[in-house]
C-alpha positions as CSV (number, residue, x, y, z in Angstrom):
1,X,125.7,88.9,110.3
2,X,127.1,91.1,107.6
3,X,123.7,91.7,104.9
4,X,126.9,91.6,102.1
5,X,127.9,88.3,103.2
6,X,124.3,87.2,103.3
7,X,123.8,88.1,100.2
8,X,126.8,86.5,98.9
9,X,125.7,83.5,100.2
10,X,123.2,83.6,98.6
11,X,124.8,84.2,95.8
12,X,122.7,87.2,95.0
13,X,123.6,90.5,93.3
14,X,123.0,93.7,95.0
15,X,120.7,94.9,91.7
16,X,119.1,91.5,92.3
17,X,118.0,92.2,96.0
18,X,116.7,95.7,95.3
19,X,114.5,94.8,92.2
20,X,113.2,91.8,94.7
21,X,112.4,94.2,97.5
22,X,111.2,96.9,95.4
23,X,113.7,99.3,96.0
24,X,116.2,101.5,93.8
25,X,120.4,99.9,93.8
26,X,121.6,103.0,95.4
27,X,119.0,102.8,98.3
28,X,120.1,98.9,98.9
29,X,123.5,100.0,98.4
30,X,123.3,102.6,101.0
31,X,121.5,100.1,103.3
32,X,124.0,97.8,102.9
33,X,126.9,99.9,103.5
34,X,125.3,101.3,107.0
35,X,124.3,104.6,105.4
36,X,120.7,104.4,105.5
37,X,118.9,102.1,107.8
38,X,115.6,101.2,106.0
39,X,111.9,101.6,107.1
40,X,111.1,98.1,109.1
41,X,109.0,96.9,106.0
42,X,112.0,97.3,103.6
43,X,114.2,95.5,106.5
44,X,112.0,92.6,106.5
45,X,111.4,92.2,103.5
46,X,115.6,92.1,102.5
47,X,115.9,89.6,105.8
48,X,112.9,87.5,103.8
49,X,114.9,87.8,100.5
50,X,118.2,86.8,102.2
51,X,116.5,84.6,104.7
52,X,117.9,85.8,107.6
53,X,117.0,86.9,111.0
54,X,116.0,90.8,111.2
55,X,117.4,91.1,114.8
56,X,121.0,89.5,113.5
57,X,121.9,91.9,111.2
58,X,124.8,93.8,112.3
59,X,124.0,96.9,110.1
60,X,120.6,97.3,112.5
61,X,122.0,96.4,115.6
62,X,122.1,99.1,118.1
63,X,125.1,100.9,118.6
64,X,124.4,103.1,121.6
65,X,127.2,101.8,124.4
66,X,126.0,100.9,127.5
67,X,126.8,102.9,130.4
């Protein structure tokens, strides 16, 4: 899962989930985008404001191929 379509499900901004976890819009933005992957206690606690799964986000997943 996508954390923008999360959120949009939601129906939450991306200002709104940053004030919520704390963090400024341009870090969530970058997190969102696949920029920055965040410290695990930022990445739980956007999964606990979207309330989503940690391990489903697609942003996180690891992207190392398998040989």
């Amino acid at each position: 899962m996508k954390l923008k379509d999360a959120r949009k499900s939601k129906n939450l901004s991306q200002e709104r989930v940053s004030r919520e976890v704390n963090i400024t819009l341009k870090h969530y933005q970058n997190i969102e985008n696949g920029i920055t992957t965040p410290t695990v206690t930022i990445a739980l606690h956007i999964c606990e404001v979207l309330g989503i799964d940690p391990r489903e986000v697609d942003e996180w997943k690891d992207r190392r191929s398998s040989f």
